[in-house]
KOLMI-402784 format. One record per residue (C-alpha): residue number from 0; x, y, z. Coordinates in Angstrom, 3 decimals, always signed. Layout:
n->NUM | east->X | north->Y | up->Z;
...
***
This chain:
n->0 | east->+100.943 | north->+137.158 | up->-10.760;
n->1 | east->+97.993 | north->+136.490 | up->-13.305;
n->2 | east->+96.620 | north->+132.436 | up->-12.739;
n->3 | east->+97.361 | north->+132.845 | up->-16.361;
n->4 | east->+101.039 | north->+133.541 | up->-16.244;
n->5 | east->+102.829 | north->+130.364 | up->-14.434;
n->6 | east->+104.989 | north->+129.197 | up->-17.498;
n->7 | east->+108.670 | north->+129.460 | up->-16.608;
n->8 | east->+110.187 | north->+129.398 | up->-20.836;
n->9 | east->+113.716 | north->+128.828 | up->-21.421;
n->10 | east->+115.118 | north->+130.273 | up->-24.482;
n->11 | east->+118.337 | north->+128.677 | up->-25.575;
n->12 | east->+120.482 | north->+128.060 | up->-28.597;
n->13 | east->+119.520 | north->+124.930 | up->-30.059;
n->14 | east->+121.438 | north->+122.641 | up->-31.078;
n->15 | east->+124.647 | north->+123.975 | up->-28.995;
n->16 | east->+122.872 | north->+124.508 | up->-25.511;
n->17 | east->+120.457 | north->+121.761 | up->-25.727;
n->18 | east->+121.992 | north->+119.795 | up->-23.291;
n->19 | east->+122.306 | north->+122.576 | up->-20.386;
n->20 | east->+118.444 | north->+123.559 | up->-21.436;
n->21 | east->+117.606 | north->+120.290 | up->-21.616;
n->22 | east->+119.348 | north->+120.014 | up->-17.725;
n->23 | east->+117.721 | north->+122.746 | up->-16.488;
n->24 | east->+114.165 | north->+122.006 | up->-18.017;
n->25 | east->+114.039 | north->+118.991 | up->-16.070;
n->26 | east->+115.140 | north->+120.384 | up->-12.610;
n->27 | east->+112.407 | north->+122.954 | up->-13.007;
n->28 | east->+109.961 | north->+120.454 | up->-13.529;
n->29 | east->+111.046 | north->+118.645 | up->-10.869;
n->30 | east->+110.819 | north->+121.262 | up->-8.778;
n->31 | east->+107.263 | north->+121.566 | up->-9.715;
n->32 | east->+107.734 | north->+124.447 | up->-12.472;
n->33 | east->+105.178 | north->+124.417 | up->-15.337;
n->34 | east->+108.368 | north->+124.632 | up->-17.986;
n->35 | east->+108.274 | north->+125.348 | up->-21.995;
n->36 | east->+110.985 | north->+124.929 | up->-24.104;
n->37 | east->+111.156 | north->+124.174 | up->-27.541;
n->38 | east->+112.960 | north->+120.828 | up->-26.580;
n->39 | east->+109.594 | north->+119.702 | up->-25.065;
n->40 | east->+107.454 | north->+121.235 | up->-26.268;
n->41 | east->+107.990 | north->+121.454 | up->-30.391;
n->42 | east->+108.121 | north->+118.080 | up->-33.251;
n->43 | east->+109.895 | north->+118.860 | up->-35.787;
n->44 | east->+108.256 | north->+120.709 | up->-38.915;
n->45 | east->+105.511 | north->+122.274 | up->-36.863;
n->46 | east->+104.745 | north->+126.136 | up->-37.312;
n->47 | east->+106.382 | north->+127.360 | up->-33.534;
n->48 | east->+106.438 | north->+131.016 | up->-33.443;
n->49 | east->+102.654 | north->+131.764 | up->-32.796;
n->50 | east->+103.171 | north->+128.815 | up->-29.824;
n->51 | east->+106.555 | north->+130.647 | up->-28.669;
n->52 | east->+104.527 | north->+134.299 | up->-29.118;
n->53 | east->+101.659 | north->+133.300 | up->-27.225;
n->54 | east->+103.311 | north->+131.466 | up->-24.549;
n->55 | east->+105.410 | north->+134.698 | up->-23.504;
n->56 | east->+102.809 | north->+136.859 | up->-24.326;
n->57 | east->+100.171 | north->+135.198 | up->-21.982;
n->58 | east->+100.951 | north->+132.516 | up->-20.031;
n->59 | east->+105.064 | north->+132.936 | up->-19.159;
n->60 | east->+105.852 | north->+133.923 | up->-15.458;
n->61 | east->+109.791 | north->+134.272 | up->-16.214;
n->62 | east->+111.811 | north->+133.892 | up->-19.163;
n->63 | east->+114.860 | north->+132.210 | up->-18.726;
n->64 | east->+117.314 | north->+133.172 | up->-21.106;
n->65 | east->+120.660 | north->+130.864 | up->-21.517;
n->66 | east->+123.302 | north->+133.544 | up->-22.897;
n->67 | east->+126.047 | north->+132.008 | up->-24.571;
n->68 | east->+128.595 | north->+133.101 | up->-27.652;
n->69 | east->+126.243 | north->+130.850 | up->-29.789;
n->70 | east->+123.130 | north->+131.814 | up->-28.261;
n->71 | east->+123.592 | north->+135.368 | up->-28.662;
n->72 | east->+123.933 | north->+134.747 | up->-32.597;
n->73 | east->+120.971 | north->+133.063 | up->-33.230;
n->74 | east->+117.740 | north->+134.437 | up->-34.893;
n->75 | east->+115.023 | north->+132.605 | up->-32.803;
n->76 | east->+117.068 | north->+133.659 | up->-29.074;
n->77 | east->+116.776 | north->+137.258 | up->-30.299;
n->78 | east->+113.354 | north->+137.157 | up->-31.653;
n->79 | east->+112.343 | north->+135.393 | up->-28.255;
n->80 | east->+114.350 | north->+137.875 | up->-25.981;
n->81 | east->+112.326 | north->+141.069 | up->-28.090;
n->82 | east->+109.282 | north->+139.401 | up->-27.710;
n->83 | east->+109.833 | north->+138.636 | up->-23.758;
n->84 | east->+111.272 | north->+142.539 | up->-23.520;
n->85 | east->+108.401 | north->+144.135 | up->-25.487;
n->86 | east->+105.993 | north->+142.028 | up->-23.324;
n->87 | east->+107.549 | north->+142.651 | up->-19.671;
n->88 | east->+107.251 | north->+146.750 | up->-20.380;
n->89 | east->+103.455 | north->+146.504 | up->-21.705;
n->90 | east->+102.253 | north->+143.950 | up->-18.990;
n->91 | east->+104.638 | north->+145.962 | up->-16.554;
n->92 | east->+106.342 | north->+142.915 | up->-15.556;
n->93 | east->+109.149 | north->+142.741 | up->-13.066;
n->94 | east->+112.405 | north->+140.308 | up->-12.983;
n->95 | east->+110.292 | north->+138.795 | up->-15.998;
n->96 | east->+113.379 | north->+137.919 | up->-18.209;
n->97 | east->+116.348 | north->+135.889 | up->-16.326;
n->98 | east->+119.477 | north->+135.889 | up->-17.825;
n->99 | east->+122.079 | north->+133.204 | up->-17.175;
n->100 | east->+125.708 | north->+133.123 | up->-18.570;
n->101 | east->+126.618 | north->+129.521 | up->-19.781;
n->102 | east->+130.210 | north->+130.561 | up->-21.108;
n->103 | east->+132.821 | north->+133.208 | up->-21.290;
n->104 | east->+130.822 | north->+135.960 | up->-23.388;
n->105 | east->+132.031 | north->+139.194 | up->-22.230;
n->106 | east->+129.749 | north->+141.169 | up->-20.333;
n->107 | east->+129.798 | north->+144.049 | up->-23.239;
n->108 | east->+128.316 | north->+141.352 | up->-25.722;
n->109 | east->+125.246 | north->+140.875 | up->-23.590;
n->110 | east->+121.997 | north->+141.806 | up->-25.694;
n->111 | east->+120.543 | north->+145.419 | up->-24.472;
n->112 | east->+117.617 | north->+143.741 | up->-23.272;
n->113 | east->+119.371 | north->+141.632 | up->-21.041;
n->114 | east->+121.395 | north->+144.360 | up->-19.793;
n->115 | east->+118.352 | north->+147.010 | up->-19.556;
n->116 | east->+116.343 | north->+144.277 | up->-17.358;
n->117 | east->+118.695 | north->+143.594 | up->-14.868;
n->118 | east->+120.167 | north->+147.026 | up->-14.150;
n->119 | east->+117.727 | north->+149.188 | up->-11.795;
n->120 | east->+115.068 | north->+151.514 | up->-13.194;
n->121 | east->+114.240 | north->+155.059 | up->-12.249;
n->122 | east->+111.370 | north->+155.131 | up->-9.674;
n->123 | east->+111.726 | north->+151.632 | up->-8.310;
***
């Protein structure tokens, strides 16, 4: 792994998974993760997507991506999960993007992404 890349980002939707981000956030830290989320690391107003770009671009180890039936319909998650895809193929990045299921979203509704990353690939 690059000395660069030790971020561990959680993408999340905000407001309705704040609380389990929020929870998980702080465990990582605890744990002695260098964690970004917009729920530390963003004040309201602020111009975030260059941060949230360059932060999975250069400097995130894992993604960790909180799937939910709200998450799943939100903008920024999306935008963050194509970013985090894009960059795990052109860095060639493995178990980069970490999905975890906070509610009863069928399997089927999954983003491709998420279901692209975590099924094997040809040749490994």
């Amino acid at each position: 792994m690059s000395a660069d890349r030790r971020l561990v980002l959680v993408s999340h939707a905000n407001p309705q998974d704040n609380y389990v981000a929020l929870w998980l956030c702080t465990r990582l830290a605890a744990a002695g993760c260098k964690v970004w989320s917009d729920l530390t690391r963003l004040v309201g107003g602020e111009l975030f997507w260059n941060d949230i770009q360059d932060a999975i671009r250069n400097h995130a180890a894992k993604v960790v991506f909180l799937v939910s039936r709200a998450s799943v319909t939100k903008d920024g998650f999306l935008n963050e999960l194509s970013i985090a895809s894009g960059t795990e193929r052109a860095a060639g990045l493995s178990d980069f993007l970490i999905p975890c299921r906070l509610d009863d979203l069928p399997h089927n509704d999954l983003p491709a992404q998420l279901t692209r990353s975590s099924s094997p690939r040809a040749g490994t």
